[in-house]
N, C-alpha and C positions, 0 to 999 in steps of 0.2 A: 074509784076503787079499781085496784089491779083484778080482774077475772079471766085473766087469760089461764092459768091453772084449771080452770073450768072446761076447757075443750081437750085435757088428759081426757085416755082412754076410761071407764068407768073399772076395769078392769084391775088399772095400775093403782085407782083413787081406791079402790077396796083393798088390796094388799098393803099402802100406806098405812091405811086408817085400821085395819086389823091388825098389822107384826107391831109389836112396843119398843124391842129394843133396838138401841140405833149405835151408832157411834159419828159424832160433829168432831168436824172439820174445823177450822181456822187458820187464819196464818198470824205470826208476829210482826213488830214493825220491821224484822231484819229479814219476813219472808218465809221462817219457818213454819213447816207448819204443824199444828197440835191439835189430837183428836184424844176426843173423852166417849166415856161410853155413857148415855144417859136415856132419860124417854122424851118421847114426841110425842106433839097432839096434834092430830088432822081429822076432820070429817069430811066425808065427800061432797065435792062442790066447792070447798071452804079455797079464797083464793092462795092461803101461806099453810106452809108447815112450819107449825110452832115450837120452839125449845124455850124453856125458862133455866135460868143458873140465880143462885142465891145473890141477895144485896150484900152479905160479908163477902163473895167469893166472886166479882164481875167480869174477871178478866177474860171471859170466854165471850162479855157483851163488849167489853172495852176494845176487844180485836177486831171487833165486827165496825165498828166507830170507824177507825183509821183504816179497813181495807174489809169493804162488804161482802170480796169474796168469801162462798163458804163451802163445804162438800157437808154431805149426809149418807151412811150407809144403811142401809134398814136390814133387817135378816134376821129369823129364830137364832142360826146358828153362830150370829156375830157375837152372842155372849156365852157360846155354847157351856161352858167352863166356870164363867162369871158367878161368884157368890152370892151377889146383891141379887142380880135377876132371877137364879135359882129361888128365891124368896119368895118368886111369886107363885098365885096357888096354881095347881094343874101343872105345875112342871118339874117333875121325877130328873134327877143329875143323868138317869139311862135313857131320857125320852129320844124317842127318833125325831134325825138332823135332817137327815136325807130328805132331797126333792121339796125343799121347804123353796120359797123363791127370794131372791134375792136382789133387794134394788139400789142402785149408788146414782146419788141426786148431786148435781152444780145447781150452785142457787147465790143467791145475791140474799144480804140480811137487812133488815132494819130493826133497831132496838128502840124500845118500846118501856122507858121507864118514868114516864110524865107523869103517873098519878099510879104509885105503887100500892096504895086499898083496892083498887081494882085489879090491880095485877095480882095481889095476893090472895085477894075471893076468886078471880080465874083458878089459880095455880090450886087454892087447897080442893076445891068441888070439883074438878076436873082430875086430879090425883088421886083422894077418897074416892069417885066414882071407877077409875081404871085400873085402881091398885090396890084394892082393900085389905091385903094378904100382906102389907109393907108396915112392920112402923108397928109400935103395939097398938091392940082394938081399942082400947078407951081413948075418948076423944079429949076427955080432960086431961089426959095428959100428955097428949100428941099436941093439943093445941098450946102447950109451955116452951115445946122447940122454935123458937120464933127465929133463932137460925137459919131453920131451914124455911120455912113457911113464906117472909118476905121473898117476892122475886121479881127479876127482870126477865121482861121475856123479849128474845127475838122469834122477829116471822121470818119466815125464809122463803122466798120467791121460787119456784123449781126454774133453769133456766136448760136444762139441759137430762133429760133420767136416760140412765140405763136399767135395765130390769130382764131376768131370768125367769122365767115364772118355775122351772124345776131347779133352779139354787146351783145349776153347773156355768160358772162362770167364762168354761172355757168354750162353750157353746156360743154361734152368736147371739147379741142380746136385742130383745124388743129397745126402740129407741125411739124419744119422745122429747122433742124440742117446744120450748114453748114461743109462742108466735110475740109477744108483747119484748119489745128492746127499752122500755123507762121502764125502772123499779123505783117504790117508795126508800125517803129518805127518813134515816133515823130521825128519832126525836130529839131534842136542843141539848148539846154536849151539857152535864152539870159543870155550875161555877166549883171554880179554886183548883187545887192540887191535887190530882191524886193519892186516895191510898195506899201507903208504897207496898210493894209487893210482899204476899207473901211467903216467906219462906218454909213452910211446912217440912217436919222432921223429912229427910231421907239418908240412908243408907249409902255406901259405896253401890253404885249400879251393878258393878260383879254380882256382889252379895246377893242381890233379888233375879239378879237373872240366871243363877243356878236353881233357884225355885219354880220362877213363871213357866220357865219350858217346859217342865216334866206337866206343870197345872193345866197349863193352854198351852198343848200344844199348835196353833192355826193362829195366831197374832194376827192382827189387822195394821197394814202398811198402808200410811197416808205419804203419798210424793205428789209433786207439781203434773198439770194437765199446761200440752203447750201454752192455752192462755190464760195462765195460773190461777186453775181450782184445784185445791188441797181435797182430792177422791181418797178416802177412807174403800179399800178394798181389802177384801181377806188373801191370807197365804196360805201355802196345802204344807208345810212345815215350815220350822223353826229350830236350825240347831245353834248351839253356843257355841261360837269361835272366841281367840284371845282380842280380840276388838269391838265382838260385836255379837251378830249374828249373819249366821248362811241360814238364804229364805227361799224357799220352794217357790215359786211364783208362778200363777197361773197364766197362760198363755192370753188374757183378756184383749178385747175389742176396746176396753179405754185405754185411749193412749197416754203415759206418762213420762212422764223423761229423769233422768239421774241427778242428783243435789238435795238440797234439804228436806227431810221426812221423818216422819215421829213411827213409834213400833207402838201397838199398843198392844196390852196381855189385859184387858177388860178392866177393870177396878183392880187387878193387882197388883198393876203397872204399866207406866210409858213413859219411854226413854225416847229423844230426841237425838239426830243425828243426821246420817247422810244415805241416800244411798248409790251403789255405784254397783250399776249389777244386778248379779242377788246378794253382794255384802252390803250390809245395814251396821255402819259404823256408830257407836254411841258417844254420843258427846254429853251428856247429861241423864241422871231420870229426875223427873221431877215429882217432886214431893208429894206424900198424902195427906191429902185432906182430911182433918181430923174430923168424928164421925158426927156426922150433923142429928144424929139421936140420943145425944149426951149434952146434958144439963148443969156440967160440973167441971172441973179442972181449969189449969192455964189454958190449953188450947180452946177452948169453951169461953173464955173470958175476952181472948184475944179476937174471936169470931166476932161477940158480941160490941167488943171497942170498933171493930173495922166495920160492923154493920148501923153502928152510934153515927162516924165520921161520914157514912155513905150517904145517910139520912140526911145530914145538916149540909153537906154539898148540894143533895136536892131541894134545903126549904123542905123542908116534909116534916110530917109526923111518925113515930110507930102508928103503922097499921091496925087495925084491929082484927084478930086470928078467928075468923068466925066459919061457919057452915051456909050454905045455900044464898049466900048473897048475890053469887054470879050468874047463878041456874034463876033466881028471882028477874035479869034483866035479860034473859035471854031467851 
């Protein structure tokens, strides 16, 4: 077992395992790289930090496949704005940001989808126990989203943190290397073809980027670290130029370099591009994901067909959507 994650300061293992929300890193086969805003499970001691993403929606595991780098940012204020996270209980849209701490992880992934019952009694008892304020309260009929419910989960090795314990990134940062150089290797690629991508409604990127600024204004820029990890760090503005965006960038202690980088505005939006500078040229946004607590329509139907094709790549069965299975073996 990897345990070198165990010799972090207990200090940094507490801030992990308390802040929720996060935003992951990835890169594509061409190198870019694309960060999503989601949550993470860690307890202290535990040798990985875990992400799960859905069996219809993989591509955030399938990236990890063909290049295990990955970045993680942690922070209250990385969703300051964020609607979904707003959702959860005890946090007012006016709560205080300030002096909250702030940590951005390199890490190596391995995916984790050998035997998705298990994965899915992880993901529901471990979700219900962290997030009870998400999702309507009856469980009968949380447990019908099985959209969302299946999941893959990657671990994520820390191979490198930065961390601010007062959230001023321009300050220098506490830095925590980890002593172990072999990380685990994914589990065995599924047989056949890929589910081919999908293309989820979106808008001219203009369109949405007249709105996100005014919503969020502090985007989270993901660029390359010289030995390419895609670090998820926040910006101190965001204005709308005719290409892009001009970004306020804080004078940080991680070094990154110019070229390919994704902008993210939390669950409102991320648009994919460049940067050179502080111009963040848009080459694309990519699509939303249609809402994984909806039981009805085409986009509901198409989840369901991509999450059919995922299953029969793996030999699998549908899972069974249950309660306290995970906490039973653990």
């Amino acid at each position: 077992m990897n345990d070198g994650f165990k010799s972090a300061p207990l200090d940094l293992q507490e801030i992990i395992s308390t802040v929720k929300e996060s935003e992951y890193a990835t890169l594509t086969r061409a190198g870019m790289p694309v960060a999503n805003p989601l949550f993470h499970y860690f307890k202290p001691s535990a040798p990985t930090i875990d992400i799960a993403t859905g069996l219809a929606y993989p591509s955030k595991a399938d990236r990890v496949r063909d290049n295990p780098r990955l970045g993680l940012l942690l922070g209250s204020s990385v969703h300051a704005y964020d609607p979904i996270a707003m959702l959860e209980a005890g946090q007012p849209a006016d709560r205080n940001l300030q002096d909250q701490p702030i940590v951005a992880i390199a890490a190596m992934g391995a995916v984790r989808d050998r035997d998705l019952q298990a994965n899915t009694d992880k993901y529901v008892d471990l979700f219900l126990d962290e997030h009870p304020a998400i999702g309507p309260s009856d469980w009968q009929t949380m447990r019908t989203m099985t959209n969302y419910w299946v999941r893959i989960w990657v671990e994520c090795t820390p191979v490198k943190i930065w961390w601010w314990p007062d959230g001023n990134i321009e300050d220098p940062p506490c830095v925590w290397e980890n002593e172990i150089r072999t990380y685990p290797n994914s589990d065995t690629k599924p047989n056949g073809v890929k589910t081919p991508r999908a293309n989820w409604p979106a808008e001219d990127w203009r369109e949405r980027a007249e709105s996100v600024v005014a919503r969020f204004p502090q985007p989270v820029l993901t660029s390359l670290t010289p030995d390419g990890f895609p670090i998820p760090l926040p910006t101190q503005r965001a204005e709308r130029t005719r290409n892009g965006f001009r970004l306020a960038l804080p004078a940080t202690a991680v070094e990154r370099i110019d070229g390919q980088a994704s902008l993210s505005f939390g669950a409102l939006a991320t648009f994919t591009g460049e940067i050179i500078g502080d111009q963040f040229v848009v080459h694309r946004l990519i699509g939303n994901l249609p809402s994984v607590f909806q039981n009805a329509g085409d986009e509901h139907k198409a989840m369901a067909t991509r999450q059919s094709l995922e299953l029969a790549r793996r030999n699998q069965k549908m899972p069974l959507i249950r309660q306290g299975a995970y906490f039973a073996e653990v």
